[in-house]
C-alpha positions in Angstrom: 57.8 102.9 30.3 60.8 103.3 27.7 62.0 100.0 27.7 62.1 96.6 28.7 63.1 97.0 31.9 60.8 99.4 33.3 57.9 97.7 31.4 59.0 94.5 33.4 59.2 96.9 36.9 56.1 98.3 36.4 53.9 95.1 35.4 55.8 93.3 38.6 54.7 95.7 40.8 51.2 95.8 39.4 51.4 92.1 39.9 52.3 91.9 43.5 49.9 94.5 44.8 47.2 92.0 42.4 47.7 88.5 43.8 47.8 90.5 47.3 44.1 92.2 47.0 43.4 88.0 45.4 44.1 86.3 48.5 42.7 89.2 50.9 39.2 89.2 48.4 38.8 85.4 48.9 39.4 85.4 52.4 36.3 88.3 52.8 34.2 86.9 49.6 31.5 86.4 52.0 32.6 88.9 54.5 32.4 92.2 52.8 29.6 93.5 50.4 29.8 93.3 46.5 30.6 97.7 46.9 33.8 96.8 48.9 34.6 94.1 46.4 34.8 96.1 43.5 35.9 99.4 45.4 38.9 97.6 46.0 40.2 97.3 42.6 41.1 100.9 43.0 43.9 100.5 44.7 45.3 98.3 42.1 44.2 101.1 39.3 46.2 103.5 41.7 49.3 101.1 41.6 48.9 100.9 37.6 48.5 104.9 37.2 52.1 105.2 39.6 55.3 104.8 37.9 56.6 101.9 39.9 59.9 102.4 42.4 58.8 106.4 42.6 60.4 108.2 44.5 63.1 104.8 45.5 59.8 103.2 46.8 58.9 99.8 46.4 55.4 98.3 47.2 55.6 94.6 48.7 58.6 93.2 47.2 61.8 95.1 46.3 60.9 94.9 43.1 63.9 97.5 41.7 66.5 95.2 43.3 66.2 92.1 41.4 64.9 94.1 38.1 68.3 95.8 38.3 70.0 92.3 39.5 68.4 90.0 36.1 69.6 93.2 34.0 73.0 93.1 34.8 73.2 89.6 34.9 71.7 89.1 31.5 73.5 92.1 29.4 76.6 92.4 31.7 75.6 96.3 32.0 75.6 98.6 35.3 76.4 101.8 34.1 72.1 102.4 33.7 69.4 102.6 36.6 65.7 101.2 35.4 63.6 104.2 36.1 59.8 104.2 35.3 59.3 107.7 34.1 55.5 106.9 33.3 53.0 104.3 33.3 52.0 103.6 29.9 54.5 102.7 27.2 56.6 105.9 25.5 58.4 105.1 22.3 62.0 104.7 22.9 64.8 107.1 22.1 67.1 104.6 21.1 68.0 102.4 18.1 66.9 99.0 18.9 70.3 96.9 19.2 69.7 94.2 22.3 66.9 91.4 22.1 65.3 93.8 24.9 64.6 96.4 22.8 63.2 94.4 20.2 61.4 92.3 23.0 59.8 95.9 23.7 58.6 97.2 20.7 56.5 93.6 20.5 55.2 95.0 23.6 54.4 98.3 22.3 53.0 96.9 19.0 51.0 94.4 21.1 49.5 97.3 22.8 48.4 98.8 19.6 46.8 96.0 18.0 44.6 95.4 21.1 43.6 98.6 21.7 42.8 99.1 17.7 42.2 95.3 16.5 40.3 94.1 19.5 38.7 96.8 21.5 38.3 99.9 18.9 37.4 98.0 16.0 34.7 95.9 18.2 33.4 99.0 19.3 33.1 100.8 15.4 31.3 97.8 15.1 28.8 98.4 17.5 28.3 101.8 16.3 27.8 100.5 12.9 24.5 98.0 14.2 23.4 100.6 15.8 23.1 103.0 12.9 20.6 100.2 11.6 18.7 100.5 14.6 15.5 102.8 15.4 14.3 105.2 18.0 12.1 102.7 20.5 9.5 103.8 22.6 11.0 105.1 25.6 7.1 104.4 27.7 8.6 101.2 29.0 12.2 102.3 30.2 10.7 105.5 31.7 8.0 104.1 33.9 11.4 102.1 35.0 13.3 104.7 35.9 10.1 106.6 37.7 9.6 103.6 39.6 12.7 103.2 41.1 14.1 107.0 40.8 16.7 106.7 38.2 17.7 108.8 35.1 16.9 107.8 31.8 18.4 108.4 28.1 17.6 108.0 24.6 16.4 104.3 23.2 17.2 102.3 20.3 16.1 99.2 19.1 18.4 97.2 17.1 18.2 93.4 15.3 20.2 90.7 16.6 21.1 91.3 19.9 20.3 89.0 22.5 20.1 91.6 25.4 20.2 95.5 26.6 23.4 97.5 27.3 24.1 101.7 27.8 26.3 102.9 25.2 28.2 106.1 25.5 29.5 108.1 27.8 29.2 111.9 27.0 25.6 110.9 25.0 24.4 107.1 26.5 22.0 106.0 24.8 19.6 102.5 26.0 20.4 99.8 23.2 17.6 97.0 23.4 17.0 94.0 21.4 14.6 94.9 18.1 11.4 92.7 18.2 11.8 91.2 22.3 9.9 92.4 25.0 12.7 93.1 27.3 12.0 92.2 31.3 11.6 95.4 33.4 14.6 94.1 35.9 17.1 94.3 32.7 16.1 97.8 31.9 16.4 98.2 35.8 19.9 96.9 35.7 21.1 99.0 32.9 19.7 102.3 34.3 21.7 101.3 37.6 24.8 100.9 34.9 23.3 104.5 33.6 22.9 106.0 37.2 26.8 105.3 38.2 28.0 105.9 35.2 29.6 102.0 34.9 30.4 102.4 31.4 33.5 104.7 32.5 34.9 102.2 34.4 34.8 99.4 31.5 36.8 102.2 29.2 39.3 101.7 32.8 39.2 98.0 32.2 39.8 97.8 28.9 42.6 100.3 29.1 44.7 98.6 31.9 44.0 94.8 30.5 45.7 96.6 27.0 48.9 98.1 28.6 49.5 94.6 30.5 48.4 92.0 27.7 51.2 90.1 28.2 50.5 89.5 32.1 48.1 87.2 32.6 47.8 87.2 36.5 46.7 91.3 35.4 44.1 90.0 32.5 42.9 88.2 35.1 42.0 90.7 37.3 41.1 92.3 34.3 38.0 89.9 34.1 37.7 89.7 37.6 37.3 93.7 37.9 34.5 93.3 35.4 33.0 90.6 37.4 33.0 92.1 40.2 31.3 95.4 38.5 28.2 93.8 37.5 28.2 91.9 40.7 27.5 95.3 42.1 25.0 96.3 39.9 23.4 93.2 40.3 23.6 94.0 44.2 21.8 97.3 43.8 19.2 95.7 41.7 18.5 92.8 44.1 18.1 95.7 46.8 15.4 97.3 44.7 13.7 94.5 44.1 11.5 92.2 46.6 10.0 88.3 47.1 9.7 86.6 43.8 11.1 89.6 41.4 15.0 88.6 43.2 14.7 84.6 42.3 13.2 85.6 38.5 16.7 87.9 38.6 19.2 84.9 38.3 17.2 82.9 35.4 17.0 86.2 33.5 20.3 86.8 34.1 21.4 84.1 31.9 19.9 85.7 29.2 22.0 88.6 29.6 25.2 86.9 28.0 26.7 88.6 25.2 29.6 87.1 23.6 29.5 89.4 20.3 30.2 92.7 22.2 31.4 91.2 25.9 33.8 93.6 27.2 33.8 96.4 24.8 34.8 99.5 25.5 32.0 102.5 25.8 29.2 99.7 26.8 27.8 98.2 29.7 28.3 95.1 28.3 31.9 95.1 29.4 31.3 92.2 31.5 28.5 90.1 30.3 30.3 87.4 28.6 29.1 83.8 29.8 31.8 83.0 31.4 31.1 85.4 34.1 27.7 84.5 34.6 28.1 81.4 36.9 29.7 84.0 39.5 27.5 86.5 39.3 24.7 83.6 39.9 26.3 82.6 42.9 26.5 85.9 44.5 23.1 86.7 43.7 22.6 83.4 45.4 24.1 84.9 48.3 22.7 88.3 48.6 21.9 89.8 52.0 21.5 92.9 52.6 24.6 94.1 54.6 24.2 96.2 57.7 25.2 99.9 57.9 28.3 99.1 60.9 29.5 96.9 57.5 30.7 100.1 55.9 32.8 101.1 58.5 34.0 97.9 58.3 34.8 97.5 54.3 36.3 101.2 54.5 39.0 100.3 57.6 39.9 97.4 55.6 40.5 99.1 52.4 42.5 101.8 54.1 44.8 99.2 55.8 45.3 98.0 52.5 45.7 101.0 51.0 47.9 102.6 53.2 51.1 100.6 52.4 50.6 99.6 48.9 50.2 103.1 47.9 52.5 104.6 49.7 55.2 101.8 49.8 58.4 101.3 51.7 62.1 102.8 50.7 65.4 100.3 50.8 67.3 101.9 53.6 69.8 99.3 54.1 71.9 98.1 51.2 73.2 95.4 53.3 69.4 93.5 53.4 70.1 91.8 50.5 69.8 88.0 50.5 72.9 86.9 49.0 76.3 88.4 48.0 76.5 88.4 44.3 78.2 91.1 42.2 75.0 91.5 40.1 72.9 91.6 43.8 75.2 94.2 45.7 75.2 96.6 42.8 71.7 96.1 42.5 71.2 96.9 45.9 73.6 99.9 45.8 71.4 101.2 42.4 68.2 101.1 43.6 69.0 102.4 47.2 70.4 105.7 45.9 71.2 108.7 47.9 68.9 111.5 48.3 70.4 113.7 50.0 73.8 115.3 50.0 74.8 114.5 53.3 73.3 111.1 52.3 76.5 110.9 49.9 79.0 112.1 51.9 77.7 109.4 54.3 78.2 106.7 51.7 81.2 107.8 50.4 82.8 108.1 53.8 81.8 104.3 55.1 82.7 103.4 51.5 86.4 104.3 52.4 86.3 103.3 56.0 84.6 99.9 55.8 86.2 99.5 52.2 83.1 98.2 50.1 82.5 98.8 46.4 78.8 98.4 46.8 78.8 101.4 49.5 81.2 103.7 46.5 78.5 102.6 44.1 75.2 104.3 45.9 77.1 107.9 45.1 78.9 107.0 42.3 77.7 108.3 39.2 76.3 105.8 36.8 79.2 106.0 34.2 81.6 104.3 36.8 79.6 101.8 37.4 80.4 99.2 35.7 84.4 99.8 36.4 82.9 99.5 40.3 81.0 96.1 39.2 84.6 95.1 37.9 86.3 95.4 41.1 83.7 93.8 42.7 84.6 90.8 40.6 88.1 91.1 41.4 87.4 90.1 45.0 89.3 87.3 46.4 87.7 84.4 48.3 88.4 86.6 51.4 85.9 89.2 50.2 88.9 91.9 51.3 88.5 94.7 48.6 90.7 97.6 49.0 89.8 101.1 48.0 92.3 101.5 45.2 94.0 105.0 46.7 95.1 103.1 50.4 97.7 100.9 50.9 97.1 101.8 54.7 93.3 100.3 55.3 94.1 98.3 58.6 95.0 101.9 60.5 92.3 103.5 59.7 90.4 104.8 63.3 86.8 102.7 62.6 85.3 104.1 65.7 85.8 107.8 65.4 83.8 107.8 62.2 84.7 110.6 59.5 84.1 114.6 59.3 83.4 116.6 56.3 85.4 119.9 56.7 84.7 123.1 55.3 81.3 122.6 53.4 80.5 125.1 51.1 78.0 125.1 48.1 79.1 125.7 44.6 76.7 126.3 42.3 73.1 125.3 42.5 73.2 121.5 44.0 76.6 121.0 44.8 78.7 121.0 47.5 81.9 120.7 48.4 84.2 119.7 51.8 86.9 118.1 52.9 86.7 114.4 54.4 88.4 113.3 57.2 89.3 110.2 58.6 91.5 109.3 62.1 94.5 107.1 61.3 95.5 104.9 64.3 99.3 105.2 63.1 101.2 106.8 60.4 101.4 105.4 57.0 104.5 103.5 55.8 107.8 105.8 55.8 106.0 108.4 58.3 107.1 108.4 62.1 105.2 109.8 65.1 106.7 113.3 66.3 106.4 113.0 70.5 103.8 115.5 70.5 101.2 114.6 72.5 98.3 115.6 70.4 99.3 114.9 66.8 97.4 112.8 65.2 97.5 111.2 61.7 94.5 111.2 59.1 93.2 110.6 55.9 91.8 113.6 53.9 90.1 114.3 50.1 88.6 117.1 48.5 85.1 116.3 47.4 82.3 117.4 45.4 78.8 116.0 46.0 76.2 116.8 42.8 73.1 116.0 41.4 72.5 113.4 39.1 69.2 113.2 38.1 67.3 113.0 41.4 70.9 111.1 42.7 72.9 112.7 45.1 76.4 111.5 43.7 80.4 111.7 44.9 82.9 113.1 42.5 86.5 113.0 44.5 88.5 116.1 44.1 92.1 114.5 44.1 93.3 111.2 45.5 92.9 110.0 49.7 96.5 111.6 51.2 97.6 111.1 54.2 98.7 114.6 56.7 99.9 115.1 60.5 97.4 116.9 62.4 96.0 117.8 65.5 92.9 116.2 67.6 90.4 116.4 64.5 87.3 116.8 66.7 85.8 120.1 67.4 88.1 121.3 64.4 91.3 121.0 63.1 93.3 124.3 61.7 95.7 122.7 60.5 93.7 121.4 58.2 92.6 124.3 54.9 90.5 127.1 56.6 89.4 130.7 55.7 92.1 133.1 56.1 91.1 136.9 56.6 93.5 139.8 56.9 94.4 143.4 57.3 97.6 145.3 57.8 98.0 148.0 60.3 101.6 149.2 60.6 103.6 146.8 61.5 101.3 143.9 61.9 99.4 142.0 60.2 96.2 140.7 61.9 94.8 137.4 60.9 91.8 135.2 61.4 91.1 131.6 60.9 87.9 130.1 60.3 86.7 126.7 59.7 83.6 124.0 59.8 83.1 120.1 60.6 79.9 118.4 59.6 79.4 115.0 60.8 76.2 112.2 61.3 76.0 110.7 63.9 78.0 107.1 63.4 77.4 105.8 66.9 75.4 102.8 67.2 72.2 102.4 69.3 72.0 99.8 71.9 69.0 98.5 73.2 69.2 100.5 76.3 68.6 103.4 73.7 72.0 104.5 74.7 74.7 105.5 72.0 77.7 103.4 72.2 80.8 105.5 71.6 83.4 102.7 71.1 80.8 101.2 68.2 80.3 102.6 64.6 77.3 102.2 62.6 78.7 101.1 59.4 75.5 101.2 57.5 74.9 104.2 55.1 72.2 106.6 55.6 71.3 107.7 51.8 68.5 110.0 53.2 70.2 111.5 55.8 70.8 115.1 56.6 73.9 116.5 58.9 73.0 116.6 62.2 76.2 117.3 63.6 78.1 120.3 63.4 81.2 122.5 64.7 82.9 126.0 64.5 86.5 126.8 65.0 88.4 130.3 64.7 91.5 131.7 66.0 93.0 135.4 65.8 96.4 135.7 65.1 98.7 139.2 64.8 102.1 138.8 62.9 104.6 141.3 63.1 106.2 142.4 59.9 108.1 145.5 61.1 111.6 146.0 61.4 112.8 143.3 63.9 115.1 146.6 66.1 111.8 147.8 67.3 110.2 144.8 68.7 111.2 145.8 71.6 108.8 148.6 71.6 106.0 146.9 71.6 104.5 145.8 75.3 101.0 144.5 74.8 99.0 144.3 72.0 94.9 143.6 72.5 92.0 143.1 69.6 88.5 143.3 69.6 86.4 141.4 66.9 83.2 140.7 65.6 82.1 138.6 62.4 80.2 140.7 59.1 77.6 138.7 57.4 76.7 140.4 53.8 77.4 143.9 53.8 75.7 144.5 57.5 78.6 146.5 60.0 78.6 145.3 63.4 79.5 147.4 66.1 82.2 146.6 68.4 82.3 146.5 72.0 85.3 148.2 73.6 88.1 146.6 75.4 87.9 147.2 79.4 91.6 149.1 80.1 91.7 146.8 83.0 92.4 143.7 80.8 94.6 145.4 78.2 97.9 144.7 79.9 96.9 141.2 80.7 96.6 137.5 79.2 93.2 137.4 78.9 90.6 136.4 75.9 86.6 135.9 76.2 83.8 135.6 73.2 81.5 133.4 72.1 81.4 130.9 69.5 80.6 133.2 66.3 83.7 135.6 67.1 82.5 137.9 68.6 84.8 138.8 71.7 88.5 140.5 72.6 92.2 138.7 73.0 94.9 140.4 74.8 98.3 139.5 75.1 101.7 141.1 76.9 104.6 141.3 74.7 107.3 140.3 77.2 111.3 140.2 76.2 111.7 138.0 73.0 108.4 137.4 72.4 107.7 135.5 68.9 106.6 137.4 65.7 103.4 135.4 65.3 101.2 136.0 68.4 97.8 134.5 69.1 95.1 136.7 70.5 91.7 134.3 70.4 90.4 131.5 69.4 87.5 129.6 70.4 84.1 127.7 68.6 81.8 125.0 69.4 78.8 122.9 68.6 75.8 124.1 66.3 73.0 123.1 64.6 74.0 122.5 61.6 70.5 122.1 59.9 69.9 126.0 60.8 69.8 127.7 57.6 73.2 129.2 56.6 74.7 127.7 59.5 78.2 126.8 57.6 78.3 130.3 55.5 81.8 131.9 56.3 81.8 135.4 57.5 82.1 137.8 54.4 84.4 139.8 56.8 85.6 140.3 60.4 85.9 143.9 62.3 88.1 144.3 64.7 89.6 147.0 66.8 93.2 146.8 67.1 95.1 148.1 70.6 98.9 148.6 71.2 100.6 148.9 74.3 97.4 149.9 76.3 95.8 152.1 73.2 93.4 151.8 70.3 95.4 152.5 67.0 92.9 152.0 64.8 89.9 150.1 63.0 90.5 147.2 60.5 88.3 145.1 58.1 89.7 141.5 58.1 88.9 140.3 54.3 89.3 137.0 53.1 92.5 136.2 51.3 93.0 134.5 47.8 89.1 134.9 47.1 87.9 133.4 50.2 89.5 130.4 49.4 90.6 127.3 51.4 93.7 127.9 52.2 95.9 124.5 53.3 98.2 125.5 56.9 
C-alpha cells in the first residue's frame, strides 16, 4: 500500500471477506467445533497477506471498480490505476500535495504508534516485571505436563499478576503469579497455549489489528480472532479434563482476566481481557465433545469458503456496471484491463466498431485517460459518441466483425498489425466501381505494448478509408510481404500475407453461432483463435517488349525457407508444363504454370492459394525468411532462384 487508495482497496476487501466468515460463524456457532471456529480466521489472514485486486481479481464485491469510480469523482483524475503492490503500508514516493496523501501518512503514523506505543511498549513492559521475578519451582508445572503429555519450559514467579501466561516464542518461559498457589487446570491451559505454540498467532493478531486500526469491523475481528483462540484452548482443556474438574474450569476461568497485559504481543495473554470472558463461559457451557464425521464436515465448509475468497473472480464484462456515469465506465474500463494482446486488439477493434470511449479506454494507456474521460463528458443526451477519426460510423459492416492483418512482433512484448473493418458503402466523395467483388473498409496501423502488466493500443496513423477485395480469407490488396528474384527477363514475385481474428459471433442458446449477430462485448483475456494464410506467385516481364513473342509458356515450382534451412523442390511433371494448371498447399509449397498465348500481359500470375490455421501454434504468423523456386520457360528449367523479401521484409502497401 502506497497510498490512499490502495490502503482503502485493500482494507475493503479485507472487510468483505470479514463480515462474510461473521454471518457464516453465527449461523454454525453451535454447529461446528471451537477448531473450525478459529481455523477459519485463516482465510481472512490469507485475504490480508494478498495484495487486493491481484492479478484483476476481486473477492466478493468489485471492489477496484468503485475504488477507482470515488477517486475520480473526488480528484477529477483518470490518468492513474489503484494497484496494491503489497499488503502492509510502503512509504510513498511522492510529495504529499492532495488531502489523500496527507490522509495517508496519518494512516502510516497511526500504524507506528500502535505497533510502538501500544503493543511494543506494553510488551518491554512485561519484560521489565519479569526481570523482578524469580526462578519458581518447576515440581508443580511438571507433574502437569507428565500428566497430561505436554512439554514444559522454564518458570518464573513474578509480584502482581493476577494470573499465568507463556511468554516468548523462540525461549517461552511459564510466568505465574508470585505468592498464589495457581490451580493445576491454569497451568494445564497454558501448556496447551505452550504445546500449539498460541503465542505465534497473538504476534498474527496484533500485527493485522495494527495495519487496519482505522477499520473497526477488522479490530473486531481482531478480538474476535483472539476469542476464538482461547476458546480453543479452553476446548482442548475441557477434553482433558473429566466430571467436576470441567464445572471448576468456568469459575476459575474468571480469574484468568488480565487487563494490564490483555492482548500483548509475545504472550498468551493475548486474549484474556474480561471482556472476552463471558463468551468463553458460554462456550465452555456448551462443550460437547464433537464426533470424528464432524471434521470432515468443518474442513468441506472451510474449503467452500475458501475456494472463492481466495481465489476470487475477474471483471470480464465492462458493460456489468450498474449505472452509466463517466466516473463508473472509466472505472469499469480501468480495472477490467487487458491481459492479453489479442485481448487489446479485441477492445480496440469493438471500440471503433461499436464507437464507445469506455471500450478505447481498457487499451489505452493511462496518460490518455483522462482526455478519454473528457470525451465521455462531451456525450450528448443521445449517448452517440463518435470515434474522433470517422465521419462515416453508420457504414461500418457491424456483423462481419474486424481482422488484424499482418501481425508481427517488434521487439520483446509488442506487436503490430493492421485492422480491418468492412464498410457497407463508400465514404463521402467515393463511388462504387461495378466490380463485383470490391469492397470498401476501414484500416489502421497498430501497435499493441505492455504497460505494466496492461496490454495497451497505440494507433500507428489515423482510421483511412481504401477499396478492396472480399477481406475474408485475405486481402492482397491490402500491404503484404513482397519477395523477389530476377532471372533474365523476368522478374518473379511472391506475395504473402496474415489475418488474425476472434471469434465475434454470438452464441445462442441452441449453442449454435449466429453468423448475422456480433458479440460486441470485449474479451481482455482473449487469445486469437482464428487465423488465415494468403500468397500468390507472380512473374513480370521486364525484357525488351520485341521478344515477347518468344516466350510460349512459362512454369514455377516453389517452396517456403524458414531460418536458414533449404528445402528441396519437387520437379514440375512435363505433362503440365504447356498447360494452365497450378496445385500446392497452403504453406507454398507447390507449381503454377501458365501458356503465354498472342498478347499476353507483362504481369502473369502463376499461384496463389492459403487457408485456415491455428493461429495459437507457435510461430504460426512468422513470414517465410525466403521462397525457392524453380523457374521453367517454354517447356524447360532455366534456372534456380531465391525469392528474398524486398525493402527489409517490410509491408509493402499494393
Amino acid at each position: 500500500m502506497t497510498d490512499f487508495w490502495s490502503f482503502l482497496l485493500q482494507t475493503l476487501t479485507a472487510s468483505g471477506v470479514a463480515a462474510l466468515l461473521l454471518a457464516v460463524k453465527a449461523l454454525l456457532r453451535d454447529k461446528l467445533s471451537p477448531r473450525w471456529q478459529f481455523a477459519v480466521w485463516g482465510i481472512l489472514a490469507v485475504i490480508l497477506l494478498l495484495p487486493a485486486g491481484y492479478g484483476g481479481r476481486y473477492v466478493l464485491v468489485n471492489w477496484p471498480l468503485w475504488v477507482e469510480a470515488l477517486k475520480s469523482a473526488l480528484t477529477g483524475q483518470f490518468g492513474t490505476l489503484t494497484k496494491v503492490i503489497a499488503p502492509i503500508p510502503l512509504p510513498p514516493s511522492d510529495p504529499l500535495e492532495t488531502v489523500f496523501d496527507w490522509l495517508f501518512l496519518a494512516y502510516v503514523l497511526g500504524v507506528a504508534v500502535l505497533l510502538v506505543l501500544r503493543y511494543a511498549a506494553s510488551y518491554v513492559r512485561l519484560r521489565l516485571a519479569l526481570r523482578k521475578g524469580r526462578p519458581a519451582q518447576e515440581d508443580r508445572v511438571r507433574a502437569v505436563a507428565e500428566r497430561y503429555g505436554l512439554p514444559c519450559c522454564p518458570t518464573v514467579e513474578v509480584e502482581g499478576l493476577p494470573t499465568a501466561f507463556i511468554c516468548g516464542v523462540l525461549k517461552p518461559v511459564m510466568v505465574l503469579p508470585a505468592g498464589v498457589e495457581t490451580d493445576e487446570k491454569v497451568i494445564l491451559h497454558e501448556l496447551l497455549h505452550l504445546k500449539y505454540r498460541d503465542v505465534i498467532w497473538g504476534w498474527a493478531i496484533a500485527f493485522f489489528r495494527c495495519l487496519h486500526w482505522c477499520n473497526p469491523l477488522l479490530w473486531y475481528c481482531a478480538d474476535r480472532a483472539g476469542n476464538d483462540l482461547e476458546s480453543l484452548c479452553d476446548q482442548r482443556a475441557l477434553e482433558r479434563l473429566e466430571g467436576e474438574e470441567r464445572r471448576d474450569y468456568g469459575r476459575i476461568l474468571l480469574s484468568m482476566a488480565d487487563e494490564r497485559y490483555a492482548r500483548t504481543p509475545g504472550t498468551s495473554s493475548a486474549a484474556n481481557g474480561g471482556r472476552n470472558i463471558r463468551r468463553r463461559i458460554e462456550a465452555i457451557a456448551r462443550f460437547k465433545r464433537y464426533p470424528a464425521g464432524m471434521a470432515l464436515a468443518s474442513v468441506c465448509v472451510a474449503l467452500a469458503l475458501a475456494a472463492p475468497l481466495m481465489v476470487g473472480a475477474r471483471a470480464e464484462d465492462v458493460n456489468s456496471v450498474p449505472g452509466s456515469g463517466v466516473q463508473l465506465r472509466m472505472a469499469a474500463a480501468r480495472t477490467t484491463w487487458c491481459t492479453t494482446s489479442a485481448g487489446a486488439f479485441d477492445a480496440y477493434a469493438k471500440a471503433v466498431l461499436i464507437q464507445r470511449y469506455d471500450y478505447r479506454a481498457m487499451c489505452a494507456p493511462l496518460s490518455q485517460q483522462n482526455e478519454l474521460a473528457a470525451e465521455g463528458w462531451s456525450i450528448d443526451g443521445s449517448g452517440d459518441w463518435r470515434w474522433p477519426d470517422i465521419s462515416w460510423k453508420d457504414r461500418v459492416n457491424l456483423t462481419g466483425g474486424y481482422q488484424i492483418y499482418n501481425l508481427t512482433p517488434v521487439g520483446e512484448n509488442a506487436y503490430e498489425g493492421l485492422l480491418v473493418i468492412e464498410l457497407y458503402s463508400p465514404p463521402d466523395g467515393q463511388e462504387w466501381s461495378g466490380q463485383t467483388s470490391e469492397r470498401w473498409l476501414a484500416v489502421q496501423w497498430l501497435r499493441a505494448e505492455m504497460e505494466g502488466d496492461r496490454w495497451v493500443v497505440i494507433p500507428q496513423e489515423g482510421i483511412r478509408a481504401v477499396p478492396g477485395d472480399q477481406r475474408v480469407g485475405g486481402n492482397l490488396g491490402l500491404p503484404c510481404k513482397v519477395y523477389e528474384a530476377q532471372h533474365g527477363d523476368w522478374l518473379v514475385q511472391a506475395r504473402w500475407q496474415t489475418a488474425a481474428s476472434v471469434n465475434t459471433l454470438v452464441q445462442g442458446s441452441d449453442g449454435m453461432w449466429i453468423s448475422s449477430s456480433l458479440d460486441s462485448t470485449p474479451k481482455p483475456h482473449t487469445e486469437f483463435d482464428r487465423g488465415y494464410y494468403q500468397y500468390q506467385f507472380w512473374a513480370v516481364y521486364t525484357g525488351d517488349p520485341d521478344k515477347k513473342s518468344g516466350y510460349t509458356s512459362i512454369s514455377l515450382a516453389t517452396a517456403p525457407v524458414y531460418g536458414e534451412k533449404d528445402r528441396e523442390l519437387e520437379p514440375i511433371d512435363p505433362k503440365y508444363l504447356w498447360t494452365d494448371s497450378s496445385g500446392g498447399d497452403n504453406w507454398g509449397d507447390g507449381f503454377g504454370n501458365r501458356k503465354l498465348e498472342d498478347g499476353w500481359e507483362d504481369m502473369v500470375f502463376l499461384n496463389g492459394g492459403g487457408g485456415g490455421v491455428d493461429w495459437g501454434a507457435e510461430g504460426a504468423y512468422l513470414a517465410p525468411t525466403a521462397y525457392q523456386a524453380e523457374l521453367y520457360l517454354n517447356g524447360r528449367e532455366v534456372g534456380e532462384l531465391t525469392l528474398l523479401p524486398v525493402e527489409g521484409g517490410k509491408w509493402i502497401e499494393p
